[in-house]
Every structure is written in C-alpha cells, then in structure tokens.
MIKE-146153 format. One record per residue (C-alpha): residue number from 1; residue in one letter; x, y, z. Coordinates in Angstrom, 1 decimal, padded with zeros to 4 digits. Each point is the difference from the previous one (the first is absolute). Example, Ala and Ser with C-alpha at 12.3 -4.5 7.8 and 13.67 -1.06 7.14 Angstrom:
BEGIN
{lumtor 1,"A",{012.3,-004.5,007.8}},
{lumtor 2,"S",{001.4,003.4,-000.7}},
This chain:
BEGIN
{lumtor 1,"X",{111.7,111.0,098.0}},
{lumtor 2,"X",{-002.3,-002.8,-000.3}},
{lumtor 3,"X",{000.3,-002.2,003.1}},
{lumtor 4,"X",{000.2,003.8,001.9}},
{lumtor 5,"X",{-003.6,001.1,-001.3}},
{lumtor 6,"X",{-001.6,-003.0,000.9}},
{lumtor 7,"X",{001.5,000.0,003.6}},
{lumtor 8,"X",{-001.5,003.0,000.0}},
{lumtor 9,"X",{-003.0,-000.7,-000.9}},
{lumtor 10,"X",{000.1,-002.4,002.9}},
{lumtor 11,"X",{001.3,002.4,002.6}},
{lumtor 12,"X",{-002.9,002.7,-001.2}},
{lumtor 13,"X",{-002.7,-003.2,000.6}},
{lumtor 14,"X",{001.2,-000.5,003.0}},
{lumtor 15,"X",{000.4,003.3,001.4}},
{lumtor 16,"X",{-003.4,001.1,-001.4}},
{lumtor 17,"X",{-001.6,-003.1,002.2}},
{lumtor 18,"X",{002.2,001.3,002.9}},
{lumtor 19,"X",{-001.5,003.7,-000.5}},
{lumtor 20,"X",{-003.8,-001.6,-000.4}},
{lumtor 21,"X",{-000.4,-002.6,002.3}},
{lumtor 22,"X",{002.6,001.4,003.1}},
{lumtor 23,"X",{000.3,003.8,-000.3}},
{lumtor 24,"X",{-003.9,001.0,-001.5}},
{lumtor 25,"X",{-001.9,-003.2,001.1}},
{lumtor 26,"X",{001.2,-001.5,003.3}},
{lumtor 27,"X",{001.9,002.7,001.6}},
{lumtor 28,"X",{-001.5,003.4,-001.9}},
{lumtor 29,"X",{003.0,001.8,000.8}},
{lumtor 30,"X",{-000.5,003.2,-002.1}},
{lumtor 31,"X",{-002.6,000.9,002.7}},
{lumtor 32,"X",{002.1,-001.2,003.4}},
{lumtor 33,"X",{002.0,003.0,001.5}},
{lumtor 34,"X",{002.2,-002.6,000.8}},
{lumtor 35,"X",{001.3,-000.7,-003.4}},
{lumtor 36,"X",{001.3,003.2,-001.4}},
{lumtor 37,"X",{003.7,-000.2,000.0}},
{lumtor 38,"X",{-000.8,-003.5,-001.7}},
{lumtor 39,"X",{-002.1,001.4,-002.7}},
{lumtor 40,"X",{002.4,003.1,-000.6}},
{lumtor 41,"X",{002.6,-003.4,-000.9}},
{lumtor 42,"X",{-002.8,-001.7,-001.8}},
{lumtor 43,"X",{-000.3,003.3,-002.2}},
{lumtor 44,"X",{003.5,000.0,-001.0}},
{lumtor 45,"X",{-000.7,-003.4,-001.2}},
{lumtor 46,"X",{-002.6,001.3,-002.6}},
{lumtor 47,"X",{002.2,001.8,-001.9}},
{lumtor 48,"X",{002.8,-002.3,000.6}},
{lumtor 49,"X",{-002.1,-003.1,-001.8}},
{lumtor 50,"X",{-001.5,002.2,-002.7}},
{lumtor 51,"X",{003.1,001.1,-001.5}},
{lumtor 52,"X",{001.4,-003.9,000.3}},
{lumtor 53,"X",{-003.4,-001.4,-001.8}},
{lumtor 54,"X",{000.9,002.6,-002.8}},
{lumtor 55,"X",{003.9,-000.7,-000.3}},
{lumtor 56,"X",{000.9,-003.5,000.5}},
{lumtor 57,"X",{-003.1,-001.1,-002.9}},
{lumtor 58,"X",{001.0,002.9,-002.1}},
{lumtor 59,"X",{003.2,001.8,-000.1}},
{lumtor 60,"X",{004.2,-000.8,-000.1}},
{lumtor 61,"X",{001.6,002.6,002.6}},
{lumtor 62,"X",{003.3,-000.1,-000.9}},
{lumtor 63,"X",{003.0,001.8,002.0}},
{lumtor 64,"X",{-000.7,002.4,002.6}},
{lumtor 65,"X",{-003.8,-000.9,-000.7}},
{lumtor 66,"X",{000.6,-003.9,001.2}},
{lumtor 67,"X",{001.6,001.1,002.9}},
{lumtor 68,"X",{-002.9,002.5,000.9}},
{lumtor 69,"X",{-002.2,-003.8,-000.2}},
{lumtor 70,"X",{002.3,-001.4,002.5}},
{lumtor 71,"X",{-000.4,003.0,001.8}},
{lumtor 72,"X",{-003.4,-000.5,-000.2}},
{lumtor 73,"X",{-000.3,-003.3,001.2}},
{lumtor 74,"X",{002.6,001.1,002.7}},
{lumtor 75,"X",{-002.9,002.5,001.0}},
{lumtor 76,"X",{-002.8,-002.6,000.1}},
{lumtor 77,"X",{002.0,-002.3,002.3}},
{lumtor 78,"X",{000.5,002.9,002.6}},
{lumtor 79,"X",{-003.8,000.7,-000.4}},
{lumtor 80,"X",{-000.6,-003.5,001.1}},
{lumtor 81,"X",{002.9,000.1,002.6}},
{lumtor 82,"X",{-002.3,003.2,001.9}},
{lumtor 83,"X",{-003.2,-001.7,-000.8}},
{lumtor 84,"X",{000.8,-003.2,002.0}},
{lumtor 85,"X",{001.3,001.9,002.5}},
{lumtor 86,"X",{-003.1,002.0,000.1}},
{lumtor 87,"X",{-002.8,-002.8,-000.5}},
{lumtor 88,"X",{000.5,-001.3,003.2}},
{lumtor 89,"X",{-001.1,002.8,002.3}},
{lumtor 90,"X",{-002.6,001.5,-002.6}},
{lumtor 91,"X",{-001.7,-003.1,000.1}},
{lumtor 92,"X",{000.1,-000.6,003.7}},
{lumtor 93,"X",{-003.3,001.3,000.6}},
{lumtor 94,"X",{-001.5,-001.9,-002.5}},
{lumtor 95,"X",{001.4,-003.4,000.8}},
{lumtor 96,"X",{003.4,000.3,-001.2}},
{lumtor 97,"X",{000.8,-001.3,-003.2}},
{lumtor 98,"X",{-001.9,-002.8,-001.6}},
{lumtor 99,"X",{001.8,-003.2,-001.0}},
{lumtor 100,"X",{-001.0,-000.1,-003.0}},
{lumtor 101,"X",{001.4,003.4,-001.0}},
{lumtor 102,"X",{003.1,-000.9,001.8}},
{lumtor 103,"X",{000.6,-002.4,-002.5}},
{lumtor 104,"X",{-001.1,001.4,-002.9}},
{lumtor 105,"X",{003.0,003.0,000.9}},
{lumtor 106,"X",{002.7,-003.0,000.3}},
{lumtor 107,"X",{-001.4,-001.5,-003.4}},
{lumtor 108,"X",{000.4,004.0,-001.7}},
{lumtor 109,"X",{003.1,000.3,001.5}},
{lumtor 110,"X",{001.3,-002.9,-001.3}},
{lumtor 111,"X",{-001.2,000.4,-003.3}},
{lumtor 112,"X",{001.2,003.5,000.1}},
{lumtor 113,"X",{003.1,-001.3,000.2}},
{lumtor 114,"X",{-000.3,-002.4,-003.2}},
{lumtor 115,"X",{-001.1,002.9,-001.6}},
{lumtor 116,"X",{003.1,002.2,000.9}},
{lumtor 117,"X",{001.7,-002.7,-001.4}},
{lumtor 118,"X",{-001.4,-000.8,-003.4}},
{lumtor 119,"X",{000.0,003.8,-000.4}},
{lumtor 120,"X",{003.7,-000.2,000.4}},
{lumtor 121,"X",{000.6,-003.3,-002.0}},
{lumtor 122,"X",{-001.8,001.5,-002.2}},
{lumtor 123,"X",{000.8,003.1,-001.0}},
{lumtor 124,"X",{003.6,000.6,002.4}},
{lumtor 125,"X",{001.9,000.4,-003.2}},
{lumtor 126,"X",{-002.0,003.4,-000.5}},
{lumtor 127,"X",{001.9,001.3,002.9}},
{lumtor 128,"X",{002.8,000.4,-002.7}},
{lumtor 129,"X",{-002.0,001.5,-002.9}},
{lumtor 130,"X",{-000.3,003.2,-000.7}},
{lumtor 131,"X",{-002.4,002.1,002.1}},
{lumtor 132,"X",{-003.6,-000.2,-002.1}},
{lumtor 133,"X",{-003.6,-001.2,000.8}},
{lumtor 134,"X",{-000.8,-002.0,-002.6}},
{lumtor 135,"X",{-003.8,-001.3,-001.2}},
{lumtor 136,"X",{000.4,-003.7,000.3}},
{lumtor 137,"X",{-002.7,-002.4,000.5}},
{lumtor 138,"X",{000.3,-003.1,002.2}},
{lumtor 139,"X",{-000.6,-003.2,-002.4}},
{lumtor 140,"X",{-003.1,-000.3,002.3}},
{lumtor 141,"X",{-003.4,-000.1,-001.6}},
{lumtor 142,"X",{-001.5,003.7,-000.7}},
{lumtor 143,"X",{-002.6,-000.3,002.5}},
{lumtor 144,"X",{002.1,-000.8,003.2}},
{lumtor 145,"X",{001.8,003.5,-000.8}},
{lumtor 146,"X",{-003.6,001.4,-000.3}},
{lumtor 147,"X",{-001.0,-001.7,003.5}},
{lumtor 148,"X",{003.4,001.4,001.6}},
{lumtor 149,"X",{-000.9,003.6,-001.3}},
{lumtor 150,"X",{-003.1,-000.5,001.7}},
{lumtor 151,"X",{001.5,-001.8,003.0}},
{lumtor 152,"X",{001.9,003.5,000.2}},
{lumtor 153,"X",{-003.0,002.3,-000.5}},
{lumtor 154,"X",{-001.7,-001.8,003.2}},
{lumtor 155,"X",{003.2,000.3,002.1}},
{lumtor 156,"X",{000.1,003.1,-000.7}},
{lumtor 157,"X",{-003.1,000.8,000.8}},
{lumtor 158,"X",{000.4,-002.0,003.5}},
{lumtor 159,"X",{003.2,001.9,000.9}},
{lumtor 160,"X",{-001.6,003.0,-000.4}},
{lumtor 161,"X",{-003.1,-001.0,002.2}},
{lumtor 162,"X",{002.4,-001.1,002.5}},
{lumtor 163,"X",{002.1,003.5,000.2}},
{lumtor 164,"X",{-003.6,001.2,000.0}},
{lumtor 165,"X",{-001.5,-001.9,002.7}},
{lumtor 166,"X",{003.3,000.5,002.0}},
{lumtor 167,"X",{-000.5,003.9,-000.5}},
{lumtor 168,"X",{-003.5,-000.1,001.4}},
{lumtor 169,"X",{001.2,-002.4,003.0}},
{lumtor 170,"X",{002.9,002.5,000.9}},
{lumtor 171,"X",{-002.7,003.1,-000.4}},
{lumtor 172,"X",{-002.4,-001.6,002.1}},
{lumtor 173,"X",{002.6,-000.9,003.1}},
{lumtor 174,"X",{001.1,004.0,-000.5}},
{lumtor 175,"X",{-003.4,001.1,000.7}},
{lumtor 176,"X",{-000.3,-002.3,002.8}},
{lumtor 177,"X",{003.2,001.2,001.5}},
{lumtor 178,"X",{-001.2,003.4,-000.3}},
{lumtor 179,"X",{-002.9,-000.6,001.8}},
{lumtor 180,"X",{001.6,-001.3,003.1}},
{lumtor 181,"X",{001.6,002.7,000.5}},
C-alpha cells in the first residue's frame, strides 16, 4: 500500500500542523470550557490515526479484518462530520474559526478521500481473502514506517491529552454548577 502510506504521511503532516498552530497555539482549546465536546471528538481521533499509521505502512487485513479498515475510516469521517458541526460554536468566543484552518480541514478531507481510495485500489481484492492480518511492509523506505510509528505514538499521546483536558473542563463546570446552587 504504497501510494496509501505516503498519503498518510501527508494527512498526519497536515493534521499535526492543524493540532499545533490552531488547536495548542492560536486557539488553546484544551484549556477553553468552551471546547470540550470538541476535544472528546478530537480524542477519538487519537486512537483512530494511531492504529491507521501502524496498518496501512505495515500490515495486509484481509477478510473480515479489511472490512473492520473500512469501518474504520467510516468512523473517522463521522468524527469529522460532529467536529465541523461542533467547531463553529466552540470557537465563537474566540473568534470563530480561523481561515487558515478552515482550509487546511477541506485540504484533509479531500486527501482523506484519496486515501480511502488508494486503500481500496489497493488492497480491495483482500476483501475476498481469507480472514488473516498479515506482516507486510509497504515498498516504502524503512524510515517513513519508522516516522509513521512515531506519528502514531504523538497522536496518541494528543488524544489522550484531549479526553484529558476535556475531563478537567467538564469537572471544573460541575463544581461551578454546584456552587450556584
């Protein structure tokens, strides 16, 4: 799944810019109350990208395990789907959404959707195979799969600050409530 890993690798550039410069930098939304249903999406994400940064470079899911990555991607599209819808009003107190990261979601989308589709030019006849996981490398250069293994180490990492930050957000508006009353 060559062209698929380095799409990727794109899509985890880009979305790592999108996390630094727009959600940490600009906005520093993993401390605004208004942001927590959008970082409870954003830590579904985490998980979401690590496991794709770890398949698509590495492994042949063939059978019910291809149709578990469609699944998958299935899943990330509805992630984005509530995170658009969410953006808007999360932001609003902080200027609404910037341009820029506008954008930069239409260019992720779109290359989301190349990537869904090499995936399945790709690899679509394992659909047929028997069900297995099998160990086999992309025809990439070693250290790309290295960098994605990383790449899905630190989105880990960020989807777990995220449900964590959320936590604290929600935990912090309880205790408010509770003292109005």
């Amino acid at each position: 799944m060559e062209v698929a890993t380095w799409i990727l690798f794109v899509l985890g550039c880009l979305g790592a810019t999108d996390i630094a410069l727009y959600h940490s930098f600009s906005h520093g939304i993993r401390s605004h109350p208004d942001a927590r249903g959008e970082l409870v999406v954003h830590s579904l994400r985490g998980p979401t990208y690590a496991a794709l940064f770890l398949v698509i470079p590495n492994l042949k899911l063939q059978g019910f395990y291809f149709w578990c990555l469609v699944a998958l991607f299935a899943f990330d599209v509805l992630i984005s789907i509530v995170d658009f819808a969410l953006e808007r009003e999360s932001r609003r107190l902080l200027g609404g959404l910037p341009s820029g990261e506008y954008v930069l979601h239409i260019i992720i989308a779109m290359l989301f959707g190349g990537l869904v589709t090499a995936v399945c030019l790709e690899a679509g006849a394992w659909r047929n195979e028997p069900t297995r996981i099998i160990y086999a490398p992309a025809a990439v250069p070693d250290v790309l799969r290295l960098v994605m293994a990383v790449m899905a180490l630190l989105v880990l990492i960020s989807g777990i600050q995220d449900a964590m930050a959320a936590r604290k957000l929600y935990a912090v508006q309880l205790r408010g409530d509770h003292s109005k009353k």
